[in-house]
VOPAGU-2260 file (C-alpha; in pm, 1 decimal, decimal comma):
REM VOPAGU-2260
SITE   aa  ch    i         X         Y         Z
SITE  UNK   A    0   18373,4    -309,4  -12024,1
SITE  UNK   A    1   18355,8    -667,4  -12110,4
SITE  UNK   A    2   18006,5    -830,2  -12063,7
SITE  UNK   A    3   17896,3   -1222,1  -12108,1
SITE  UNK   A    4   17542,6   -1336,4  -12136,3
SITE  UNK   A    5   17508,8   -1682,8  -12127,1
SITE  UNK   A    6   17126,4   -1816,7  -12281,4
SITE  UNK   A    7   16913,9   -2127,5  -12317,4
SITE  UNK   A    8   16789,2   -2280,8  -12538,0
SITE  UNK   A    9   16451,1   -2094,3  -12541,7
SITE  UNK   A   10   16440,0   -1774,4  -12717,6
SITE  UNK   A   11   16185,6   -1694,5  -12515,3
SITE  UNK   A   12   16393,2   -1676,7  -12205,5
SITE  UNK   A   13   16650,9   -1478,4  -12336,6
SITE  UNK   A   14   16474,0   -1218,5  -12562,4
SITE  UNK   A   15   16421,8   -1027,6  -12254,5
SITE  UNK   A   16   16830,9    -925,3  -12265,0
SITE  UNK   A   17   16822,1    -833,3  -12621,5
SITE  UNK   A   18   16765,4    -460,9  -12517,5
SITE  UNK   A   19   17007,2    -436,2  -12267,2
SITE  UNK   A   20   17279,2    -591,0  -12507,7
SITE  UNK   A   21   17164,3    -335,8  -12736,6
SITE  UNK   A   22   17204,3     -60,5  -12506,1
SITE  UNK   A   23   17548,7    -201,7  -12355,8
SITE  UNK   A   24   17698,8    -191,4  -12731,4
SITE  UNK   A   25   17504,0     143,9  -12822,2
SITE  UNK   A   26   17717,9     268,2  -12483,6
SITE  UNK   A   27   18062,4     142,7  -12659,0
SITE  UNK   A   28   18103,5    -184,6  -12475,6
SITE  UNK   A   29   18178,0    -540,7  -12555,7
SITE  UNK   A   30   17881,5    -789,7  -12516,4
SITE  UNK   A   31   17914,4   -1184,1  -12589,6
SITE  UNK   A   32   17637,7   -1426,3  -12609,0
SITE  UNK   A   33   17741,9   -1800,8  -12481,9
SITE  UNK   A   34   17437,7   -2017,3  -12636,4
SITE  UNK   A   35   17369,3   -2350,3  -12735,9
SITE  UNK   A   36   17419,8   -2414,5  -13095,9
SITE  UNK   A   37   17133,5   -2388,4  -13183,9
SITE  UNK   A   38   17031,2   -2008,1  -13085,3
SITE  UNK   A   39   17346,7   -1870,9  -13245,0
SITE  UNK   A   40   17144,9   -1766,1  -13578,3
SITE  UNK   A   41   16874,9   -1587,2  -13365,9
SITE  UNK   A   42   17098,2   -1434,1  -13161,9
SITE  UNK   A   43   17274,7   -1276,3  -13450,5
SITE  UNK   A   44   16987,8   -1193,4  -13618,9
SITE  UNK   A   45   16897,5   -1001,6  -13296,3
SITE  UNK   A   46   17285,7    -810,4  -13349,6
SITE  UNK   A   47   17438,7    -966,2  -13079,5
SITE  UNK   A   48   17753,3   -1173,4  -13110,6
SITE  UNK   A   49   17679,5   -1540,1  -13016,6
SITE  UNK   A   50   17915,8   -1781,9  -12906,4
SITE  UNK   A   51   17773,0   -2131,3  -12946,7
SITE  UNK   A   52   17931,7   -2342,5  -12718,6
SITE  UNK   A   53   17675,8   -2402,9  -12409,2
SITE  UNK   A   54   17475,9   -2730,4  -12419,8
SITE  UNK   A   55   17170,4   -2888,7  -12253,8
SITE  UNK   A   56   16897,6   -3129,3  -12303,4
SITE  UNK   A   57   16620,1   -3045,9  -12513,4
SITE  UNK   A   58   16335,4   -2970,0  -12278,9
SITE  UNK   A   59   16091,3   -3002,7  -12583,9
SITE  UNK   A   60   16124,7   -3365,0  -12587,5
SITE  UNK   A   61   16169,0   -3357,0  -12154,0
SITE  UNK   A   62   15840,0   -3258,2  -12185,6
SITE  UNK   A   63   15685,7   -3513,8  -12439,7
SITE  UNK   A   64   15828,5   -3787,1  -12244,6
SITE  UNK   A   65   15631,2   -3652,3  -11936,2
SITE  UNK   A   66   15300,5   -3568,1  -12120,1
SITE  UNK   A   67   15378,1   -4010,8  -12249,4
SITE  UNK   A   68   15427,7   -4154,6  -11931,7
SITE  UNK   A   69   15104,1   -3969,8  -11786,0
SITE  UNK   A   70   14902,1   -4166,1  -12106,6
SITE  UNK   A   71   15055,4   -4468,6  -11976,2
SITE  UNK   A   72   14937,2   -4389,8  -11619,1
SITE  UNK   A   73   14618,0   -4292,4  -11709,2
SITE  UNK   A   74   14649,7   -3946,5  -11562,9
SITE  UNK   A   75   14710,4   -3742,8  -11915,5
SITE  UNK   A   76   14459,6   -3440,0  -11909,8
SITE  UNK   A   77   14443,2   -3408,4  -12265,2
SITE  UNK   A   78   14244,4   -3588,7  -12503,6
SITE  UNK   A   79   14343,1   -3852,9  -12783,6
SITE  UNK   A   80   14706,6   -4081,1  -12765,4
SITE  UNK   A   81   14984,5   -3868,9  -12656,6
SITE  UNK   A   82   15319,8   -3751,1  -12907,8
SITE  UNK   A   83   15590,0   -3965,7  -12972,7
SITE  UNK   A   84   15849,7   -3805,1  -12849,2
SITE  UNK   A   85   16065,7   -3844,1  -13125,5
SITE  UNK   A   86   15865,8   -3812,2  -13377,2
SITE  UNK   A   87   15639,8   -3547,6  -13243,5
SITE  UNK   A   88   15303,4   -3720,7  -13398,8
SITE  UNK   A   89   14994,0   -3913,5  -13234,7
SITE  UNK   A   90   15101,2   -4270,8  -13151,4
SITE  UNK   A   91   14855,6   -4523,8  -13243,3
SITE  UNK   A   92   14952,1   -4764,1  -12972,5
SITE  UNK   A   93   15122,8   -4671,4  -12636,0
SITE  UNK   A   94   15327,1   -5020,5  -12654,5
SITE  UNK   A   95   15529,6   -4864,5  -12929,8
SITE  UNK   A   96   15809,7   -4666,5  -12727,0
SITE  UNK   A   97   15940,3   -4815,6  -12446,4
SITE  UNK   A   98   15900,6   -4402,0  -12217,2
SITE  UNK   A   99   16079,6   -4586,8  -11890,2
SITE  UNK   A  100   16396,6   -4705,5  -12026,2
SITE  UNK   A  101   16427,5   -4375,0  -12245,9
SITE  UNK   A  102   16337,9   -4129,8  -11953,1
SITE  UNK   A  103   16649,8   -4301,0  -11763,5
SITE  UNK   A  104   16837,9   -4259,6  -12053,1
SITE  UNK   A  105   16718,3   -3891,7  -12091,8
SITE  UNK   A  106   16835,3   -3790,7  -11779,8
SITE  UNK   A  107   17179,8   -3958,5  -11806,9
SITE  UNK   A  108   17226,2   -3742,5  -12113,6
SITE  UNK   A  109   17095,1   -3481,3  -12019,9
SITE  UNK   A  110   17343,1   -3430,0  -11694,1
SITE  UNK   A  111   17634,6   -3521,0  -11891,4
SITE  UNK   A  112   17518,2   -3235,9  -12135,8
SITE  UNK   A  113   17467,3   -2962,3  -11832,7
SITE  UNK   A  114   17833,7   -3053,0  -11716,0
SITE  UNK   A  115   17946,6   -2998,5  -12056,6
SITE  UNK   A  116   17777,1   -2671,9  -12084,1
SITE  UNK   A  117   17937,9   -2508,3  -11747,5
SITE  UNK   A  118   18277,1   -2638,8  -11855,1
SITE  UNK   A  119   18282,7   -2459,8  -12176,4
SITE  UNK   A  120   18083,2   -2154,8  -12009,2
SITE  UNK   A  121   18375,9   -2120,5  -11732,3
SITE  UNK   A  122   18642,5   -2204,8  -12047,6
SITE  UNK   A  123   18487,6   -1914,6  -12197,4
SITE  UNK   A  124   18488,9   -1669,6  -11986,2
SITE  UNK   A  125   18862,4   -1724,4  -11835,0
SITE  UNK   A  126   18963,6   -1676,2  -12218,2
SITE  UNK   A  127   18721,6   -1393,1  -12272,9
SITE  UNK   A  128   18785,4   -1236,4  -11903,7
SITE  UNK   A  129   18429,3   -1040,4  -11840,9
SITE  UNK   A  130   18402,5    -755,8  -11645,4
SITE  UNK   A  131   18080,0    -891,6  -11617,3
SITE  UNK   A  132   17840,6   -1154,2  -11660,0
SITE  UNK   A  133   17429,6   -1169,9  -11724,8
SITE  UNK   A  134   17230,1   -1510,4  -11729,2
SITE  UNK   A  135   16907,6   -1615,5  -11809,5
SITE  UNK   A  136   16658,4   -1847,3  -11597,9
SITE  UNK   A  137   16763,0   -2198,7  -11784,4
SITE  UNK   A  138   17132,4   -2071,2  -11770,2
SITE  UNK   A  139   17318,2   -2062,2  -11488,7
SITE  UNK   A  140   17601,4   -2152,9  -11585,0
SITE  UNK   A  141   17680,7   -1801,9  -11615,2
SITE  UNK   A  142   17664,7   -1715,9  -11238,1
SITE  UNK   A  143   17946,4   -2031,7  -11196,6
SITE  UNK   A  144   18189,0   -1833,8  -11484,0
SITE  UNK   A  145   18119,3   -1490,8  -11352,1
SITE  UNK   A  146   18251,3   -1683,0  -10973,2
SITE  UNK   A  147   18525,9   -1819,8  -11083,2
SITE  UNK   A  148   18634,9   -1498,4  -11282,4
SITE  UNK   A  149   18586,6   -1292,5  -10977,1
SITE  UNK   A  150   18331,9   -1061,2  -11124,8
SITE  UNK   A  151   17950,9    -917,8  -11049,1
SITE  UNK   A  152   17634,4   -1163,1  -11254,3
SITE  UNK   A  153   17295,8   -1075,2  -11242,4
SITE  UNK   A  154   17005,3   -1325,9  -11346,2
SITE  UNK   A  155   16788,5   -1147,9  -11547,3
SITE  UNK   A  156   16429,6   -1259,3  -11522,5
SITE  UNK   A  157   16174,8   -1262,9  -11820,0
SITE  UNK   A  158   15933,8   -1138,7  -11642,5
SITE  UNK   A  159   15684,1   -1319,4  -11358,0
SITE  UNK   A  160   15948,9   -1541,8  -11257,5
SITE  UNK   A  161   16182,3   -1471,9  -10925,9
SITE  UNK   A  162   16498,3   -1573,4  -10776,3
SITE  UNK   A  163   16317,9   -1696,9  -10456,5
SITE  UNK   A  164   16040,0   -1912,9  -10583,6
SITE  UNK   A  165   15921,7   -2202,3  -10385,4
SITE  UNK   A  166   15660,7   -2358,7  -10608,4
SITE  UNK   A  167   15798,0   -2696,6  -10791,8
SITE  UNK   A  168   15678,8   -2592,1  -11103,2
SITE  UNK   A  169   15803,0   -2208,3  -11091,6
SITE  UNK   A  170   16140,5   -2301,7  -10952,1
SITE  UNK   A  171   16254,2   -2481,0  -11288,7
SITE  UNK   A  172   16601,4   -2351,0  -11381,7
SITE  UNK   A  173   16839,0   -2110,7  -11178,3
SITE  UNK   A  174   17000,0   -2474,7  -10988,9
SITE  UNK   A  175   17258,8   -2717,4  -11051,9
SITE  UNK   A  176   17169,4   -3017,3  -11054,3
SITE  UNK   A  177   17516,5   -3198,4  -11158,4
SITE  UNK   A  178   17712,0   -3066,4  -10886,0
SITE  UNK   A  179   17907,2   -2829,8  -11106,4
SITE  UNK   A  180   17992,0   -2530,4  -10906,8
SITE  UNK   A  181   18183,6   -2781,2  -10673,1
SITE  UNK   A  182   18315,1   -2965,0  -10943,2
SITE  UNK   A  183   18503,7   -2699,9  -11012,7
SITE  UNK   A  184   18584,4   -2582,8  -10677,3
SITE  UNK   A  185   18298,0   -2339,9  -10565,8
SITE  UNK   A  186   18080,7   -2323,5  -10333,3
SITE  UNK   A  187   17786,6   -2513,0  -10389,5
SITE  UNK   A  188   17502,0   -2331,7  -10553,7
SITE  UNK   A  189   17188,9   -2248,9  -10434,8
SITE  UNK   A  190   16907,3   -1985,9  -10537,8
SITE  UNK   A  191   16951,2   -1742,0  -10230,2
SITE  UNK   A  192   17348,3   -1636,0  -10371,5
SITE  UNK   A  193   17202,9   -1494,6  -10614,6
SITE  UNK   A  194   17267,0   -1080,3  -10514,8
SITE  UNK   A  195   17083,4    -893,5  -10810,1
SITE  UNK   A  196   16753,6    -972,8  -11068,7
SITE  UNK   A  197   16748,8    -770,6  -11344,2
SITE  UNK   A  198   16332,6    -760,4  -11355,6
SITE  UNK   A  199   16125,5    -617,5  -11578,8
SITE  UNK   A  200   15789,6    -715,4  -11414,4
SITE  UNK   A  201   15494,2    -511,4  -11325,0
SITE  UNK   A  202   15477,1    -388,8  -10976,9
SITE  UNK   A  203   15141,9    -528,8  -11001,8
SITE  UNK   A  204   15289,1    -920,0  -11028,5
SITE  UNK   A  205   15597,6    -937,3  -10829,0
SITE  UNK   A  206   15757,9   -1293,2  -10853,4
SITE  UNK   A  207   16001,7   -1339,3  -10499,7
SITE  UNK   A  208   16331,7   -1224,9  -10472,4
SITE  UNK   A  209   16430,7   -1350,7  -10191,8
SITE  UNK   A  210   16763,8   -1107,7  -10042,3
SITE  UNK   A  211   16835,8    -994,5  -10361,7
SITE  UNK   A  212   16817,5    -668,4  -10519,5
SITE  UNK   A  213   16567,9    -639,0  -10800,2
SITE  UNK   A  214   16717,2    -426,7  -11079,2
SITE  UNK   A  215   16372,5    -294,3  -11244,4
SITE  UNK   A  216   16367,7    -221,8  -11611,9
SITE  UNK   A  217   16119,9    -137,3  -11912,3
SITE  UNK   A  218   16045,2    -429,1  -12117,7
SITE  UNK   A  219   16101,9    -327,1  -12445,1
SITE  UNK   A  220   15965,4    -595,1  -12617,4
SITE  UNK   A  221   16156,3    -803,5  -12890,5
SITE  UNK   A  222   16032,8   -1137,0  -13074,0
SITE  UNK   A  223   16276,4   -1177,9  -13396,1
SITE  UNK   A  224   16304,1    -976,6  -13703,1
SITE  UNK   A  225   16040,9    -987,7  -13920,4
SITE  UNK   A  226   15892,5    -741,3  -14166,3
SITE  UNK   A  227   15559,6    -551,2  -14140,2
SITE  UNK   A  228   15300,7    -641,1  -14377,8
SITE  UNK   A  229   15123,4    -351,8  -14515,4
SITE  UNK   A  230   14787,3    -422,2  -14409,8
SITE  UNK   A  231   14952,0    -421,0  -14038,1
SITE  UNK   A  232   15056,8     -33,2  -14140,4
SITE  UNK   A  233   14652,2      80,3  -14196,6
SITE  UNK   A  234   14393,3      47,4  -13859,2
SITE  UNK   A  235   14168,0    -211,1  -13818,5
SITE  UNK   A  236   13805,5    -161,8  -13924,4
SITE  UNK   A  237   13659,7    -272,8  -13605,5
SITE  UNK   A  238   13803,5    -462,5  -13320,7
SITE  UNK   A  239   14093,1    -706,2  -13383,3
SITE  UNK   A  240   14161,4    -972,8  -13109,7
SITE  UNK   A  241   14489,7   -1202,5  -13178,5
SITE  UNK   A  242   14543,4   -1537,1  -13085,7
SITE  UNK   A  243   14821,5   -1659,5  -13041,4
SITE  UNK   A  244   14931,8   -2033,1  -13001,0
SITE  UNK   A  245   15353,1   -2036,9  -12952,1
SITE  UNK   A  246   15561,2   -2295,9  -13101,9
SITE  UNK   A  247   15661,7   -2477,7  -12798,1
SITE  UNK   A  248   15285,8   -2522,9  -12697,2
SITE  UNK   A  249   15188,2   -2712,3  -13042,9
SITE  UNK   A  250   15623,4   -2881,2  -12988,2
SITE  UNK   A  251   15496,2   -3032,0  -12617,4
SITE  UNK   A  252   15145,8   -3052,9  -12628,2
SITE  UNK   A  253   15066,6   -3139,8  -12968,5
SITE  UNK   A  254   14819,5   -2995,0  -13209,8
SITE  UNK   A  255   14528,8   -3105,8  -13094,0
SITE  UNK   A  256   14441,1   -2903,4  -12778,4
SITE  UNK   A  257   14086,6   -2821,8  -12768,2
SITE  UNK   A  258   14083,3   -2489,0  -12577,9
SITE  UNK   A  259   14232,3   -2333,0  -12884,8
SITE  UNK   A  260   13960,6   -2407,0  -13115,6
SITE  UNK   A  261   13738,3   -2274,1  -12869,3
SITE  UNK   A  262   13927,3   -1955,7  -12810,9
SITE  UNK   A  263   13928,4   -1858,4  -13216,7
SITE  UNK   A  264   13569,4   -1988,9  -13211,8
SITE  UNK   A  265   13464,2   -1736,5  -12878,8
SITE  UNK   A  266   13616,9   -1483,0  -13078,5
SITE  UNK   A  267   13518,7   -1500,1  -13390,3
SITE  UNK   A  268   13161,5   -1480,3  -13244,4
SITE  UNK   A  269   13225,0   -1157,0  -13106,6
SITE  UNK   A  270   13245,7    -969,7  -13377,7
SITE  UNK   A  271   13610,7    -876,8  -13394,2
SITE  UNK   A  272   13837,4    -932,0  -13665,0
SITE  UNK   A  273   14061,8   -1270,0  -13542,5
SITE  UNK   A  274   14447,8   -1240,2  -13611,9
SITE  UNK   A  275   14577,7   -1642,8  -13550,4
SITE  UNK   A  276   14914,2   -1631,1  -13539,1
SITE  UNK   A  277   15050,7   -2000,9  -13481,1
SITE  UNK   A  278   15268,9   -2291,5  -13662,7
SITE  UNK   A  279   15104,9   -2407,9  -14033,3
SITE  UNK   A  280   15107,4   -2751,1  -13829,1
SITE  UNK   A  281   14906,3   -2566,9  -13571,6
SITE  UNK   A  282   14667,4   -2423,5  -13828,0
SITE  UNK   A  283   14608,9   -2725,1  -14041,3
SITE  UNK   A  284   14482,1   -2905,7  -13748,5
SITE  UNK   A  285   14227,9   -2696,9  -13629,5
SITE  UNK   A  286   14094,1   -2734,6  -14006,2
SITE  UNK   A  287   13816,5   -2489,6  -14161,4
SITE  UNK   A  288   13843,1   -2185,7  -13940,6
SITE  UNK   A  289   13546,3   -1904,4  -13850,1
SITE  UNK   A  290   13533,7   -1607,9  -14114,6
SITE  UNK   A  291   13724,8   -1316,2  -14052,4
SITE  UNK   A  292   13980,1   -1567,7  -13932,0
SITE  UNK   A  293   14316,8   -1401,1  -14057,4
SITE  UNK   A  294   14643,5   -1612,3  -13988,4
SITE  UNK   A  295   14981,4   -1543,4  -13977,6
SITE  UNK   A  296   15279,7   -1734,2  -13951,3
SITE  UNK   A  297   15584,2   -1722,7  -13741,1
SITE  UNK   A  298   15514,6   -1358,5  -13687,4
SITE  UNK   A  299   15669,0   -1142,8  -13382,4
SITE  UNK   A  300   15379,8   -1061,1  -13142,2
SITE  UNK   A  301   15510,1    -703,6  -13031,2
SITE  UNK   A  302   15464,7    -591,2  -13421,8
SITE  UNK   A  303   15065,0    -697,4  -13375,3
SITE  UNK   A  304   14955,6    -614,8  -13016,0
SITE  UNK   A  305   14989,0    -251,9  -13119,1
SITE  UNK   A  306   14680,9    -276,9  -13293,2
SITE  UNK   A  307   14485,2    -534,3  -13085,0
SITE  UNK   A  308   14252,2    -497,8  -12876,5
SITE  UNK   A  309   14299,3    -802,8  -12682,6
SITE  UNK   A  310   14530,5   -1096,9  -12684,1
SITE  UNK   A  311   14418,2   -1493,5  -12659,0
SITE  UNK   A  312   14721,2   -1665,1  -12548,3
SITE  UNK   A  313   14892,0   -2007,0  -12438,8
SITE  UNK   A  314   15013,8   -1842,7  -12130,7
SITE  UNK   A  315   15397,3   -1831,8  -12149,2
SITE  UNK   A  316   15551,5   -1513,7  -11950,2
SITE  UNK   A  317   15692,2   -1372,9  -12267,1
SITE  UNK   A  318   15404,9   -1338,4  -12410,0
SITE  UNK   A  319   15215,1   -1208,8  -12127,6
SITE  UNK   A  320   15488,1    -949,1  -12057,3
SITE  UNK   A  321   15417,7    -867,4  -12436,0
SITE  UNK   A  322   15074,1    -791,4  -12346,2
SITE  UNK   A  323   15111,9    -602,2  -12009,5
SITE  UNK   A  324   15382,6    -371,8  -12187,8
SITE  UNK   A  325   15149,0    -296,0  -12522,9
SITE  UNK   A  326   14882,0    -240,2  -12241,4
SITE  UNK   A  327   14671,9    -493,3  -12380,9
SITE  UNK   A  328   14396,9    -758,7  -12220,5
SITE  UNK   A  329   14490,5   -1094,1  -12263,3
SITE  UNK   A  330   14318,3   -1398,4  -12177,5
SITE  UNK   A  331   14599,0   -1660,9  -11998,2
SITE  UNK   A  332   14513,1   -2012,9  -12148,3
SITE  UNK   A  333   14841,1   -2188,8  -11932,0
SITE  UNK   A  334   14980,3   -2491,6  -12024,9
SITE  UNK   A  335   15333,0   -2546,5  -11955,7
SITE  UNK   A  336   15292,5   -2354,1  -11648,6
SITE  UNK   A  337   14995,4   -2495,5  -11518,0
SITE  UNK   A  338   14976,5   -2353,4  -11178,8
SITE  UNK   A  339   14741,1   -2198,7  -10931,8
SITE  UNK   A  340   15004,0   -1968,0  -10827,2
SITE  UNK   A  341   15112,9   -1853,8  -11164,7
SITE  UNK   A  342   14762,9   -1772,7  -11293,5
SITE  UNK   A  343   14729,5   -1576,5  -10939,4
SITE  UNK   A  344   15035,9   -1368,2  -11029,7
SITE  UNK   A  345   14919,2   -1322,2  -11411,3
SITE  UNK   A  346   14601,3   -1182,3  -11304,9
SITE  UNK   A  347   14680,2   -1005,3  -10951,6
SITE  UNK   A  348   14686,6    -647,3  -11149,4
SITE  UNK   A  349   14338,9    -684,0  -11312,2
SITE  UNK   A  350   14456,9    -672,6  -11647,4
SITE  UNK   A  351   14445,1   -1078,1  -11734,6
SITE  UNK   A  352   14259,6   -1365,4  -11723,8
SITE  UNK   A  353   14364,9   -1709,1  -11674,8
SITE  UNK   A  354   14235,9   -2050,7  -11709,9
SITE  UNK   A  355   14395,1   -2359,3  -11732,5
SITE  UNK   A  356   14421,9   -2507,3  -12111,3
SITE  UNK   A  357   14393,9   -2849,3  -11995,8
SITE  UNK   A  358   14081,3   -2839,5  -11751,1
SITE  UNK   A  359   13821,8   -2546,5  -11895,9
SITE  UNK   A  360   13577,4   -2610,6  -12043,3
SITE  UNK   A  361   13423,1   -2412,6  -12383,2
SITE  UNK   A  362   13174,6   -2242,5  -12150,4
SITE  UNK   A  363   13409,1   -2120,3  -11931,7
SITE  UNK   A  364   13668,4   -2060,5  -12243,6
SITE  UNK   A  365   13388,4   -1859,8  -12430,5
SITE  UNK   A  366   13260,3   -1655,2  -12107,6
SITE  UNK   A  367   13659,4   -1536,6  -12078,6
SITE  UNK   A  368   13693,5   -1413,4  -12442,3
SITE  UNK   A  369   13423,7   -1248,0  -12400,1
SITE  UNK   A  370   13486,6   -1070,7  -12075,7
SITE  UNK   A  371   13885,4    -991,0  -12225,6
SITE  UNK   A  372   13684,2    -825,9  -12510,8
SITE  UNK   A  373   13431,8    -595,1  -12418,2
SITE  UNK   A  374   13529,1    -573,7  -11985,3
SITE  UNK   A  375   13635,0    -195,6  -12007,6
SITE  UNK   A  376   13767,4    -280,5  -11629,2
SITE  UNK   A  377   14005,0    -521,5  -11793,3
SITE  UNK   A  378   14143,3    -270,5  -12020,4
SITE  UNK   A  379   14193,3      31,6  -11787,3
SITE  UNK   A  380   14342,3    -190,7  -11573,7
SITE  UNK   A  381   14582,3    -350,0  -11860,0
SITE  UNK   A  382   14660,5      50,3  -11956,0
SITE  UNK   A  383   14738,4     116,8  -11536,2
SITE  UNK   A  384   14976,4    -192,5  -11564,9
SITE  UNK   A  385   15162,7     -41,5  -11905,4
SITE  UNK   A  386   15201,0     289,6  -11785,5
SITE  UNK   A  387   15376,0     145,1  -11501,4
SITE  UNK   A  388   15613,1     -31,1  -11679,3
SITE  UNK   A  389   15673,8     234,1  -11922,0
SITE  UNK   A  390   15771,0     437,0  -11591,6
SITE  UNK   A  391   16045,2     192,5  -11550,0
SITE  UNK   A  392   16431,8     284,0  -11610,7
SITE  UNK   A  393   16527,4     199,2  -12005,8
SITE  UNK   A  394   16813,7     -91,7  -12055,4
SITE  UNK   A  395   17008,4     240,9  -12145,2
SITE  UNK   A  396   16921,5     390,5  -11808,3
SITE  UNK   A  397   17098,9      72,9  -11647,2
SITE  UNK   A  398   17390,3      56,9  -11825,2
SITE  UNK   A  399   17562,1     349,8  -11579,0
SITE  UNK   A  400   17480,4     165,9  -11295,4
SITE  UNK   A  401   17615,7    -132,3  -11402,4
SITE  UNK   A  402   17948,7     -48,3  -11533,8
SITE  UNK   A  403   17990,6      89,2  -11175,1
SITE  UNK   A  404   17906,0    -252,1  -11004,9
SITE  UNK   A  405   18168,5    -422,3  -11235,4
SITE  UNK   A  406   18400,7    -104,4  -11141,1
SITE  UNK   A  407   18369,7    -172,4  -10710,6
SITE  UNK   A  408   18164,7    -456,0  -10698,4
SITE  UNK   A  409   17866,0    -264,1  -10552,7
SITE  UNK   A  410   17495,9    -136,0  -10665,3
SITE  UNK   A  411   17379,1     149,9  -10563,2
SITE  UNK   A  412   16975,6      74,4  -10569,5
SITE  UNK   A  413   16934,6     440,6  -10554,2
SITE  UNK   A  414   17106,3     528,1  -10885,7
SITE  UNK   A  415   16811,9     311,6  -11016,2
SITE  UNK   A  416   16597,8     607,9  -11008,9
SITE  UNK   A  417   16276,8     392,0  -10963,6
SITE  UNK   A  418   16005,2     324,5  -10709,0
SITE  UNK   A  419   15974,2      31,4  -10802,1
């Protein structure tokens, strides 16, 4: 069997199907990752065979040019001049980039890069000829190849995020905006075609599906290939909390956001041995750090959370999925997804917290590290979550199940072998 993933542009999104590639090649078939040029190293390093020729805008600078045009309005929640958004520093004057005329131009790129990217996936795949075809949330263009090849595609979902969402923010990705699927002669695409989510979310946070069949799996956690320091091999003396701020956070955001000070600071005071584990941009700018402050660099979070205690984060879904399968607390600090119903859904199993980067204060930051600490609820509830998930069929356990849907077209939900 002959399977396609197509990916973003954000590793994060696409980690998730690492396992299940792994397991698909372990079973003797043929995988293929259509990327963006720009993930093709990762996604080799990973031992997946990449094949860069998707495209899209970068959603890094999307967002600077947002997080601009709010300073302009007056309506930016964070503190200080916003990033240039090419530059990626502090602007000393908001007169010096014109954000109107460059958003217009942003978006006129950017669709003319999306129809590029679903006319090489669709190239692709009629020279490849899948028997099958998996996409991520940012990459569609893999359920328009696997239609017009005549074969099964699942979306597989990171984790918290559904087929059926209805909130603006949630809802990013999984559409079409250019018109593409009837471009090239398909019927146009919408959300509720999609027939199966590969999910491997806790029971206990659900995202909406909508008429399709969720396809539950273990999250088996992969971040990159990295090697284990030594000290990481011995237990910690005491308690060891990591923070962790992710790339794209400092990328859209900037260095500068104060609720991460205040989460190293909170935990620093309790005690606990403090792993920080963000950019060396990141760390230079929060300047002299607590003692017992140890940072790392670029360093996969699965490899750390073994020996944590509890995890400080900037609220993406791969990271929290990190945390709910290492059965971990973690304290939500959302940024990028800054929405009531997200946070509900992070915390709806009693195993997170969540507050909103942006708008808490270092009160409310510092009560939260200390309740993700020392709240014993917090942690049984984080170990109920990751014994659920660990209950959850492997990638290997799926890969019967789906060489018979690309075989007849059809899933059987009970050879899933899962409540869940």
């Amino acid at each position: 069997m002959r399977v396609l993933f197509t990916a973003s542009d954000w590793g994060g999104h696409y980690y998730c199907m690492v396992p299940l590639g792994w397991a698909l090649q372990a079973a003797g078939h043929e995988v293929r990752v259509a990327c963006p040029p720009g993930q093709a190293r990762a996604v080799g390093e990973a031992g997946l065979t990449a094949v860069p020729v998707l495209d899209g805008p970068d959603m890094t600078y999307c967002t600077r040019l947002i997080r601009y045009q709010e300073a302009v309005d007056g309506t930016s929640p964070l503190p200080g001049p916003p990033l240039h958004p090419v530059t990626g520093r502090p602007v000393a004057d908001l007169a010096e980039f014109d954000v109107a005329a460059e958003t217009a131009r942003f978006w006129q790129d950017a669709g003319a890069r999306v129809e590029r990217s679903y006319d090489a996936a669709v190239e692709f795949a009629g020279a490849w000829r899948p028997d099958l075809v998996v996409y991520d949330m940012m990459a569609p263009e893999g359920a328009l190849a696997a239609r017009l090849a005549g074969v099964p595609a699942l979306y597989h979902s990171a984790g918290l995020f559904g087929a059926a969402e209805t909130d603006p923010v949630l809802e990013t990705g999984l559409e079409d905006p250019t018109g593409s699927f009837a471009r090239h002669g398909a019927k146009p695409w919408s959300r509720d075609q999609i027939e199966y989510v590969i999910d491997p979310s806790p029971l206990e946070a659900l995202p909406p599906h909508g008429a399709a069949l969720r396809v539950p799996v273990r999250p088996l956690p992969y971040n990159g290939v990295r090697i284990v320091p030594p000290w990481l091999l011995e237990p910690p003396a005491g308690r060891r909390v990591c923070v962790l701020w992710g790339y794209s956070a400092t990328a859209m955001y900037g260095p500068y956001v104060p609720a991460l000070r205040h989460a190293v600071e909170a935990a620093a005071a309790t005690g606990a041995e403090v792993v920080l584990t963000a950019s060396a941009e990141q760390v230079a700018a929060l300047g002299a750090l607590p003692r017992g402050v140890r940072v790392l660099s670029d360093f996969p979070v699965d490899l750390l959370l073994a020996t944590c205690d509890a995890v400080i984060h900037h609220g993406g879904a791969g990271t929290a999925m990190n945390a709910f399968a290492a059965g971990v607390p973690q304290l939500c600090l959302t940024l990028s997804i800054d929405q009531p119903v997200f946070r509900e859904r992070l915390t709806r199993g009693g195993a997170a917290l969540a507050l909103s980067a942006l708008t808490a204060t270092e009160q409310e930051i510092h009560r939260a590290v200390t309740a993700v600490v020392d709240d014993e609820g917090l942690r049984a509830a984080a170990r109920t979550v990751a014994a659920g998930l660990a209950a959850q069929p492997s990638p290997a356990h799926l890969v019967a199940p789906l060489v018979e849907l690309a075989r007849t077209g059809r899933l059987d939900p009970a050879a899933l072998g899962t409540r869940g």
